[in-house]
N, C-alpha and C positions, 0 to 999 in steps of 0.2 A: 404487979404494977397496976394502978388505980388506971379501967380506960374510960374514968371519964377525963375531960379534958378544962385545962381551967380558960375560962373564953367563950367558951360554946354558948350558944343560945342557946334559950332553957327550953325553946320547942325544939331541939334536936336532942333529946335522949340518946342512949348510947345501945339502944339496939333498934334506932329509925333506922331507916333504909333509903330515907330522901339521899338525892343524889348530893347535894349541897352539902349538907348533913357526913353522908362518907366521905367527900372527899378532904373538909375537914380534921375527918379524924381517923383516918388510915393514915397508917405511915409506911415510910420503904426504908430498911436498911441504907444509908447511904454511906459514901469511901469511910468519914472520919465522926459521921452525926445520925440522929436521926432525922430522916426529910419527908416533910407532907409530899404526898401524891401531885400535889397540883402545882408545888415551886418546878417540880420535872416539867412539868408539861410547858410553862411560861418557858423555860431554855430549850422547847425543841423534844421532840419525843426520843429516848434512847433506845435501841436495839438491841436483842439480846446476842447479837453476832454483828461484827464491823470489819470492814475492808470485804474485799473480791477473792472468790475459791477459783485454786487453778484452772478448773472446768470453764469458768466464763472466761477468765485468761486465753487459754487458751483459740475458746470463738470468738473473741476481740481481734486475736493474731490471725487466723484464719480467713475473718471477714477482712481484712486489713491486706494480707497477703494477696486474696481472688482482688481484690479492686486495685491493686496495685497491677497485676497482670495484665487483669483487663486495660485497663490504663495504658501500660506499654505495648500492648498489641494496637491496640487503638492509634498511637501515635507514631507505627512503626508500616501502620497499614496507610496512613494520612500522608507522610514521608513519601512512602512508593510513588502513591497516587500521585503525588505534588512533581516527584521525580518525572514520572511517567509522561504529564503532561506537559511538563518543561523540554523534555526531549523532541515530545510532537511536534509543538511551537518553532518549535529551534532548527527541525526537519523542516517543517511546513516551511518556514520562512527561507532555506537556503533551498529548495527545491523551487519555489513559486520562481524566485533568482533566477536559475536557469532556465525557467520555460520560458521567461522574457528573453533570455540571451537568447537560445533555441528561435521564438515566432522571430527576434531580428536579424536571425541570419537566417533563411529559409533554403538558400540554397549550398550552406554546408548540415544539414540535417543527418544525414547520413553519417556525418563523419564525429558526431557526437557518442558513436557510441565507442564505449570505453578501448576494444580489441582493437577496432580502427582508429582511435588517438595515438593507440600505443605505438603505431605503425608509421606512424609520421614521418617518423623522423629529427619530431619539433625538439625541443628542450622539455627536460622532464619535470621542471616546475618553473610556475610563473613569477615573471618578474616584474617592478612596478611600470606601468605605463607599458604594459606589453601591447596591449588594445591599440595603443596609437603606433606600437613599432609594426604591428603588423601591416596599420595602413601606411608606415613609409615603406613597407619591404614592400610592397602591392605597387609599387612607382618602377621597382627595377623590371627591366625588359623582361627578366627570365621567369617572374611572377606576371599572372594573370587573376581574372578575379575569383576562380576555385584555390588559385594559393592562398586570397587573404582568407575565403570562408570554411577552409581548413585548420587553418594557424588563429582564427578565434574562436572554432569549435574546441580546439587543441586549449588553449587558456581557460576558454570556459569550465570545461572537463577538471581541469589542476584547480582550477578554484573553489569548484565544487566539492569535490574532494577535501581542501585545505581546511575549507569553513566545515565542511562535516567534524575534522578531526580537532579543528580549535573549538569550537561551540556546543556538538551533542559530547564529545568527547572519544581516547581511544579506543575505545572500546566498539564506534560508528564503526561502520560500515557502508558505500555508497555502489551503485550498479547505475548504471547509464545503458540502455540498449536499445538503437537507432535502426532504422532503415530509411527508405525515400518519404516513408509514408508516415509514419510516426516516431515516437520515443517511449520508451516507459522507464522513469525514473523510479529506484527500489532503495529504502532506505532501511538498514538494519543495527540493532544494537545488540552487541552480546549473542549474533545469532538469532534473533526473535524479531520479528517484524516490525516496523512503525508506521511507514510510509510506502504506498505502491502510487506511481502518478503515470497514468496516461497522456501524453502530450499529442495533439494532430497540428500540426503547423500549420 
């Protein structure tokens, strides 16, 4: 086969070495012709290996997997936290409740704590407007004014309790323990601690 080529400029003999000059007149086996070197290049340079080897495969799937992990640990650790402090709030806010009932009755203080409600006598769960039935039962002769600040330490206590188990949920747990001189209200979940409050009337 004749290489010189018909076209060529006649300063490109067929053994220059200009770069213009070869890329002219090299050619590449192509699928169904022959093709100059440089229509390749205008389409994009071709490779002599295409697609991805299982190896990269692979640490595509790997890096793919740790970041998914990470990811759900992340939002499983966010959850907790999110939980956790929804419980405090929810503690906090029924506990602070009762230190107000607690400073407004000061002289049934003692009877706030849980062992001595139980002891009452009263009813075992509160009913609505029991607050006020207690100031009508506070009228009858045989009630004095340690009956009513009994019978609303006695309410107080059930309600504490009630919002404990509707709001932090079953799993709350609530301690009340009174004497003359203080309170310390303990709030627990699952066993583990949330809430410890000191109350001095």
């Amino acid at each position: 086969m004749d290489r010189r080529i018909r076209g060529l400029p006649r300063h490109c003999p067929v053994g220059a070495d200009h770069l213009g000059c070869s890329a002219l007149r090299t050619f590449v086996r192509g699928p169904s012709r022959w093709q100059p070197r440089h229509a390749r290049v205008e389409h994009g340079r071709m490779r002599s290996a295409s697609g991805s080897s299982l190896i990269e495969c692979l640490v595509a799937m790997a890096v793919f997997a740790i970041g998914a992990a990470c990811n759900a640990t992340w939002t499983m650790q966010s959850m907790a936290a999110h939980a956790r402090a929804s419980r405090l709030n929810a503690a906090t806010t029924i506990a602070a409740s009762l230190v107000a009932h607690i400073r407004a009755n000061p002289e049934g203080t003692a009877d706030y704590d849980d062992e001595r409600a139980d002891d009452t006598g009263m009813p075992r769960a509160p009913s609505a407007g029991s607050r006020s039935d207690a100031h009508r039962h506070a009228t009858n002769e045989a009630c004095d004014a340690s009956c009513l600040a009994r019978r609303l330490a006695r309410d107080d206590v059930l309600n504490f309790h009630a919002e404990l188990a509707r709001r932090v949920g079953s799993a709350a747990a609530g301690r009340v323990a009174c004497d003359a001189a203080r309170c310390t209200i303990t709030v627990t979940w699952a066993d583990r601690p949330v809430l410890a409050w000191t109350v001095h009337p």
